[in-house]
N, CA, C and O of each residue as an XYZ file, in Angstrom:
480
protein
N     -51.889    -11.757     52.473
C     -53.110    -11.512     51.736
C     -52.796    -10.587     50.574
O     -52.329     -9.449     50.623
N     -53.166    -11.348     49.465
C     -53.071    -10.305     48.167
C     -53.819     -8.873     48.264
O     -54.330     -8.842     49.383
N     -54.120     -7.600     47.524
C     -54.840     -6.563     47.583
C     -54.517     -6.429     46.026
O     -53.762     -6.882     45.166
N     -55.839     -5.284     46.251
C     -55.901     -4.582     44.943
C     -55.160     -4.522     44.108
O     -55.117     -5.078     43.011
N     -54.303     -3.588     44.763
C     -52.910     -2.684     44.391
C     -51.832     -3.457     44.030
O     -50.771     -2.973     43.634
N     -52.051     -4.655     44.146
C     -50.290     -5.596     44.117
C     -50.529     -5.968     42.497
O     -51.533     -6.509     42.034
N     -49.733     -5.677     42.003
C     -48.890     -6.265     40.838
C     -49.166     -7.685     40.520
O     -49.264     -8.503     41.435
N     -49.296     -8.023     39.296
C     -50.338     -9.560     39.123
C     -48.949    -10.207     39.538
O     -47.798     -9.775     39.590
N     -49.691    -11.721     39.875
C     -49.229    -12.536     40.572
C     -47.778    -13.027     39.919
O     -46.762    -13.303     40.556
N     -47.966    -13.063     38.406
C     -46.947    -13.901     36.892
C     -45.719    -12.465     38.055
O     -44.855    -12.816     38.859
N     -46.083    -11.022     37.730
C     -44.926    -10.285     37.785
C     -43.867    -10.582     39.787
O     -42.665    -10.519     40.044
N     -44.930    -10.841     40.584
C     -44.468    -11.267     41.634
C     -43.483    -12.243     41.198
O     -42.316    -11.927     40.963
N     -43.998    -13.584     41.070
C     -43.147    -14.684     40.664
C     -42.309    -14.393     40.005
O     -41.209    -14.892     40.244
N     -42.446    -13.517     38.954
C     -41.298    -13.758     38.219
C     -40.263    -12.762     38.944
O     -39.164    -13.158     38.555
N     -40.092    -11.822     39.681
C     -39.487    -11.026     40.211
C     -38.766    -11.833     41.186
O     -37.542    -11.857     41.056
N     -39.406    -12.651     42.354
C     -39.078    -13.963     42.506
C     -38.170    -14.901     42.159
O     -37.224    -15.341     42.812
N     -38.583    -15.197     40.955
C     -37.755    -16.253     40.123
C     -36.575    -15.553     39.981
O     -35.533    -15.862     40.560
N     -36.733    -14.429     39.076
C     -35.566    -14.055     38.798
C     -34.714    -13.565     39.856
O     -33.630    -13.229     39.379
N     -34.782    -13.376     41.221
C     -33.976    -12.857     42.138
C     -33.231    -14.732     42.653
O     -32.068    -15.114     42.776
N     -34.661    -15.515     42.836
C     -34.000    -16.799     42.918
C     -32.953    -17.492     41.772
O     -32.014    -18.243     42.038
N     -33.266    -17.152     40.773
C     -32.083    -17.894     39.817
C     -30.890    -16.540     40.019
O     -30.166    -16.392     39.035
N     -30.670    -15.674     41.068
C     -29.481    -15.336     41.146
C     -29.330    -16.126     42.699
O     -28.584    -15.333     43.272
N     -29.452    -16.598     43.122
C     -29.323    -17.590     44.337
C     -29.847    -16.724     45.824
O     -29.272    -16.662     46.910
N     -31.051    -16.157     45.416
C     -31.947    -15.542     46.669
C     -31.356    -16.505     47.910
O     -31.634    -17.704     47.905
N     -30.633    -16.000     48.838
C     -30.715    -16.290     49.896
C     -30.580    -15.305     51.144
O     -29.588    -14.577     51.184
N     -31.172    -15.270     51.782
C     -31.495    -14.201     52.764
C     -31.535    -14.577     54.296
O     -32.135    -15.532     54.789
N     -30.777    -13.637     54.945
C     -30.818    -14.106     56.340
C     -32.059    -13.740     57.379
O     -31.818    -12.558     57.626
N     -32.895    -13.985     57.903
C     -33.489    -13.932     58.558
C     -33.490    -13.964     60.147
O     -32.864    -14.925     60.594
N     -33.929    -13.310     60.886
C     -34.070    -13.471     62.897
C     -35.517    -13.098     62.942
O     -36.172    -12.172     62.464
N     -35.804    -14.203     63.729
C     -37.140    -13.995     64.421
C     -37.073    -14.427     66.347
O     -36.599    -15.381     66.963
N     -37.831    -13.128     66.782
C     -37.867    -13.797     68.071
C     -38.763    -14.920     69.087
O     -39.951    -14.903     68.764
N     -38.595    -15.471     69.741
C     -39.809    -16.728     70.194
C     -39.814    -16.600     71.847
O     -39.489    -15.527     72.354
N     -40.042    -17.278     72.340
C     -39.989    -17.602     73.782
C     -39.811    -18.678     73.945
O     -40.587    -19.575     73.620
N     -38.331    -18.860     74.697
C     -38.248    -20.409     75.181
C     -38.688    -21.067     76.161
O     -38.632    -20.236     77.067
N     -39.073    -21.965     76.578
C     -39.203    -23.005     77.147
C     -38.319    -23.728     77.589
O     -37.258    -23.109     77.663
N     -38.219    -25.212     78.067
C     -37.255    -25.719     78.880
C     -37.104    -26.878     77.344
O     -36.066    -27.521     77.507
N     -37.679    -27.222     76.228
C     -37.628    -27.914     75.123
C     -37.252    -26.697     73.513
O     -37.600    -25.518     73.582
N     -36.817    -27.033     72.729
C     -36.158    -26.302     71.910
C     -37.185    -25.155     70.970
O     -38.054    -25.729     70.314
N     -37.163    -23.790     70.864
C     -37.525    -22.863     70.749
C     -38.481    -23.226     69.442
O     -38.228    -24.298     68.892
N     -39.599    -22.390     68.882
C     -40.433    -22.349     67.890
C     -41.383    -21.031     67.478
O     -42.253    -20.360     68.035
N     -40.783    -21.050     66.321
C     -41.500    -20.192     65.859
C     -42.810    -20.810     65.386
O     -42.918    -22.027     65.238
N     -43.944    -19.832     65.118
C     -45.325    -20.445     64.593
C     -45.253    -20.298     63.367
O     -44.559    -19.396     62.899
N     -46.127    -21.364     62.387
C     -46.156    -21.162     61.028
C     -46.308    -19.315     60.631
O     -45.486    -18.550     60.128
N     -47.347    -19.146     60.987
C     -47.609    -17.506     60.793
C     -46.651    -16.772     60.835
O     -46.405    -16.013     59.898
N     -45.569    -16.861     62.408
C     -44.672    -15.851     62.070
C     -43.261    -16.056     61.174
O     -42.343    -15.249     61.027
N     -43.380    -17.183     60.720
C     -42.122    -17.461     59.665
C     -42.997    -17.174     58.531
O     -42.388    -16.317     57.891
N     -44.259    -17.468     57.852
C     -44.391    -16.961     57.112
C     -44.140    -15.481     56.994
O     -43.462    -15.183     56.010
N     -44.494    -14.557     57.704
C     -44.798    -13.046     57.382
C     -43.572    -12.622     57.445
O     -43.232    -11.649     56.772
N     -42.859    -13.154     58.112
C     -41.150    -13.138     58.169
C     -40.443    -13.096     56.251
O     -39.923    -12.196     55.591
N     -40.788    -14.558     55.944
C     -40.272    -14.742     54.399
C     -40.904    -13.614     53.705
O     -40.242    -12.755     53.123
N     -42.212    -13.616     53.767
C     -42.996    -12.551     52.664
C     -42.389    -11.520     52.936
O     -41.902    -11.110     51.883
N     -41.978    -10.432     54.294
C     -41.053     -9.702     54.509
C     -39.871     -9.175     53.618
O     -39.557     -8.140     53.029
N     -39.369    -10.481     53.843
C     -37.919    -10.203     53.216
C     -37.760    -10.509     51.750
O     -36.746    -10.068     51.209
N     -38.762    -11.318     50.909
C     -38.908    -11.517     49.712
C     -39.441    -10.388     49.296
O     -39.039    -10.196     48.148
N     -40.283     -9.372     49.714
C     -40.650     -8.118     49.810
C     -39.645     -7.267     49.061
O     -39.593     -6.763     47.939
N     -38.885     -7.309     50.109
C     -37.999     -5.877     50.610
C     -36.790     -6.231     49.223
O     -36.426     -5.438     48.354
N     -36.391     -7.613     49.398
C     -35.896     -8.069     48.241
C     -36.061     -7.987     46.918
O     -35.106     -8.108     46.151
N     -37.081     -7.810     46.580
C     -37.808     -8.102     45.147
C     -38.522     -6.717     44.843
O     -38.753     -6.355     43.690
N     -38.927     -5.803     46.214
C     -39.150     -4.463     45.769
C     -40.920     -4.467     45.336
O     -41.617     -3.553     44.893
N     -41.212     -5.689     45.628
C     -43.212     -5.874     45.204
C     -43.534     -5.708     46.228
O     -42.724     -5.303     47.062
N     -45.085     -6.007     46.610
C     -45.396     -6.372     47.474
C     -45.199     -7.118     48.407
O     -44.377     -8.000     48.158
N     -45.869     -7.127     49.966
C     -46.012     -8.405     50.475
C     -46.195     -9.720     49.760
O     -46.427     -9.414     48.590
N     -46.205    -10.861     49.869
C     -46.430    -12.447     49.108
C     -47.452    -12.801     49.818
O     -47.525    -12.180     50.878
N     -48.433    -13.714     49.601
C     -48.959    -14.724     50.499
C     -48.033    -15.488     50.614
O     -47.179    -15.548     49.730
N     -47.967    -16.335     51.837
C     -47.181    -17.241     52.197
C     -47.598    -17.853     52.935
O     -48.210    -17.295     53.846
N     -47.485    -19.295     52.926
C     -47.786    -19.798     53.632
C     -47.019    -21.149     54.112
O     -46.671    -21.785     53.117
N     -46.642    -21.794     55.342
C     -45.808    -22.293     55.667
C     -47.055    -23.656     56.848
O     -48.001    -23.600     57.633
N     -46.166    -24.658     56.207
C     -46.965    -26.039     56.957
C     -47.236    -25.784     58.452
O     -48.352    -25.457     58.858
N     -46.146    -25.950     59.267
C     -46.278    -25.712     60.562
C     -44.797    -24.710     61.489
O     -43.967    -23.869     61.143
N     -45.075    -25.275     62.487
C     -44.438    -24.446     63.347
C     -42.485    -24.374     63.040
O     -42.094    -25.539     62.963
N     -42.033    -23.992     62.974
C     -40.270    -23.821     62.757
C     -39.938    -24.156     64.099
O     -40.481    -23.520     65.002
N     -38.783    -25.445     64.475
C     -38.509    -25.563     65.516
C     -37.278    -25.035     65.697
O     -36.807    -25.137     64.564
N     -36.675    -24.676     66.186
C     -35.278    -23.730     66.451
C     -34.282    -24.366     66.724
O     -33.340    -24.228     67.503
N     -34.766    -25.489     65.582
C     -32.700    -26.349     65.862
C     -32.161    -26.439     64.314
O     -32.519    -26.774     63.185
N     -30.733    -25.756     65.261
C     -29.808    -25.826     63.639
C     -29.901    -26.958     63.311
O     -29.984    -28.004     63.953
N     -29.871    -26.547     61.459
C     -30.080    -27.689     60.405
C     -31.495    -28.028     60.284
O     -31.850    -28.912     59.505
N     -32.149    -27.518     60.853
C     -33.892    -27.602     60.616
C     -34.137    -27.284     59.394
O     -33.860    -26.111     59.144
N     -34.597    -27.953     58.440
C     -35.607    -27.578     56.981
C     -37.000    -27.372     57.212
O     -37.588    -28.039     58.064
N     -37.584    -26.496     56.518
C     -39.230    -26.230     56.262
C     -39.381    -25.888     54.681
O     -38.315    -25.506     54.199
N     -39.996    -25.917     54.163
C     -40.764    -25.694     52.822
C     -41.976    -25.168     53.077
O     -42.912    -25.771     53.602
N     -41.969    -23.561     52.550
C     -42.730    -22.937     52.720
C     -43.342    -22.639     51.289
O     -42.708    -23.220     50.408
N     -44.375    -21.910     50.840
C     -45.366    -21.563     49.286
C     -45.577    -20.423     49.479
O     -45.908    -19.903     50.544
N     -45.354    -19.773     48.151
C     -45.671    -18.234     47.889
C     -46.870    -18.688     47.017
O     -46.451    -19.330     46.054
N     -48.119    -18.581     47.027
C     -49.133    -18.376     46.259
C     -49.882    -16.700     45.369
O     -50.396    -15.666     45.796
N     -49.611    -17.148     44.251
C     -50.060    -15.974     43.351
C     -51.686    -15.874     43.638
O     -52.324    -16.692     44.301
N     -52.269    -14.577     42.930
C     -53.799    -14.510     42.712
C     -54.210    -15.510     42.060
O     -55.167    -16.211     42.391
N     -53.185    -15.725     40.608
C     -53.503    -16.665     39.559
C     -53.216    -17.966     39.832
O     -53.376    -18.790     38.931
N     -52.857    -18.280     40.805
C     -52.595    -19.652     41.750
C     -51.295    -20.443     40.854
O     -51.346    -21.607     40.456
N     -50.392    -19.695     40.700
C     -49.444    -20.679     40.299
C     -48.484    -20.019     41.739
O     -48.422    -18.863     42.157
N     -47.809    -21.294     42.247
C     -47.040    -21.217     43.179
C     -45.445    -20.814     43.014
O     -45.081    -20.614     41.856
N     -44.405    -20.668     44.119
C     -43.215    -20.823     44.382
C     -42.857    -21.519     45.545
O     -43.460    -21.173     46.561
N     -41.870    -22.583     45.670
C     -41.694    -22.732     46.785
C     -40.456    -21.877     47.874
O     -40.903    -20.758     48.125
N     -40.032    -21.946     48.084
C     -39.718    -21.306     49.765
C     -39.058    -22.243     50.951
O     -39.706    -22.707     51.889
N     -37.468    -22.459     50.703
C     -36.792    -23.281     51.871
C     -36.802    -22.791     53.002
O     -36.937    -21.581     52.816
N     -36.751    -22.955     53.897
C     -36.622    -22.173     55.085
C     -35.541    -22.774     56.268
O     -36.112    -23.360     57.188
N     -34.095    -22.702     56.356
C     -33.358    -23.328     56.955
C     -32.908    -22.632     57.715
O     -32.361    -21.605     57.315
N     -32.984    -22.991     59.369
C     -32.629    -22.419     60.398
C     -30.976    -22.270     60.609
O     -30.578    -23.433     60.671
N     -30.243    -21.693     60.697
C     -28.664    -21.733     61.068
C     -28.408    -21.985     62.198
O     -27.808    -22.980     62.605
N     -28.977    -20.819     63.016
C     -28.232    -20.590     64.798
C     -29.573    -20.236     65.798
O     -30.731    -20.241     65.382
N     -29.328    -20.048     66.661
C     -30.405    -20.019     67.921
C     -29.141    -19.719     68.602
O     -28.035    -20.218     68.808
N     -30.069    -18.296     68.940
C     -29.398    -17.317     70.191
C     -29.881    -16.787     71.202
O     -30.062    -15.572     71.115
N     -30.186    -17.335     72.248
C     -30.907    -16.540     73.367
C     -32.664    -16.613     72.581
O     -32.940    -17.743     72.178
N     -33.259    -16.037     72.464
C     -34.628    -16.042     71.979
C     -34.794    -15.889     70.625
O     -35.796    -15.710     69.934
N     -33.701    -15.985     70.392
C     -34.083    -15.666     68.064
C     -33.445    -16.656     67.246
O     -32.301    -17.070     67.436
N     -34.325    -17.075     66.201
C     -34.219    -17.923     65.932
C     -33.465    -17.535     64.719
O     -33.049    -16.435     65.083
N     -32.963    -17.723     63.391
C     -32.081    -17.133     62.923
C     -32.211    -18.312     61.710
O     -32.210    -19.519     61.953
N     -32.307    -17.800     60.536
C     -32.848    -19.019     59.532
C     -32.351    -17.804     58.175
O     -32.141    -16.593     58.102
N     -32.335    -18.865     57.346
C     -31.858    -18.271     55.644
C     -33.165    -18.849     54.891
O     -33.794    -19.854     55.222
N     -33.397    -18.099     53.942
C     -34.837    -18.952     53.027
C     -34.232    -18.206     51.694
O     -33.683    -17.128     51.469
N     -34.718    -19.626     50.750
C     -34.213    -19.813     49.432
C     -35.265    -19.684     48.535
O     -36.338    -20.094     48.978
N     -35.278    -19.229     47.385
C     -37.160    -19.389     46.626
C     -36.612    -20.109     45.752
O     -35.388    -19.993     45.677
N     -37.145    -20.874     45.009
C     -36.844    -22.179     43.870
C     -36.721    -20.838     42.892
O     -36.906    -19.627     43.017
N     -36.348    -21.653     41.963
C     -35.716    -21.487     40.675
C     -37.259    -21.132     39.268
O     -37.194    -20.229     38.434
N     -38.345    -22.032     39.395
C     -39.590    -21.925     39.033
C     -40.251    -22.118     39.876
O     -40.046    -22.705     40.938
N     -41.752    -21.284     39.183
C     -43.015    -21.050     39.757
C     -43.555    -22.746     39.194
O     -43.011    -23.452     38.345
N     -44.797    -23.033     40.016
C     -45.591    -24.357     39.510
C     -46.923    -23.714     38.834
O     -47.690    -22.998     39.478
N     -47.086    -23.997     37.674
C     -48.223    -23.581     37.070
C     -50.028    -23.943     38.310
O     -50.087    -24.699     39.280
N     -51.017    -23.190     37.800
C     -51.476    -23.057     39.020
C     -52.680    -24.341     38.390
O     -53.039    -24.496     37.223
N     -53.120    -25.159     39.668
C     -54.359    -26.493     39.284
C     -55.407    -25.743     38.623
O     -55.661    -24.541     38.547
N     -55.944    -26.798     38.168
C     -56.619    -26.746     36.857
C     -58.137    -26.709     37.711
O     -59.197    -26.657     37.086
């Protein structure tokens, strides 16, 4: 969730962008609970996960983020996740799992190169 206080959306993205056109890639662990079928994270907690580390990365705020569905915890898994600005122009957000260890799921996420101008 955006706030007050955050820095317009153009300076997010572009902070963003520009960390992605140096090849943003970041390792990530999240923990889950397994089951007797292969581990998952929920959309929610991979999102707050990326916004996290695009965060801490980029030195802004939290991101909105938002991510389709659930991350299943098998290496070589892809997701495409969206950073949405106030001003609604987007970024996208790879989200590729590596390893699964005991309960954590363990993924790298990439931010594209450009923002998508926001619908009209």
């Amino acid at each position: 969730m955006l706030n007050a206080r955050m820095p317009t959306a153009a300076s997010v993205l572009t902070a963003v962008a520009a960390v992605a056109a140096g090849a943003l890639l970041l390792g990530c662990s999240a923990h889950v609970e397994v089951g007797t079928s292969a581990p998952k994270l929920s959309a929610d907690k991979v999102a707050d996960t990326v916004a996290q580390k695009l965060a801490a990365t980029t030195g802004q705020p939290k991101p909105h983020v938002t991510c389709p569905g659930d991350l299943v915890g098998k290496v070589g898994t892809t997701m495409r996740c969206t950073l949405t600005g106030s001003d609604g122009r987007t970024l996208g957000v790879t989200v590729d799992v590596t390893s699964v260890s005991g309960n954590n799921v363990n993924f790298d996420i990439k931010a594209d190169d450009k923002s998508s101008p926001a619908p009209n």
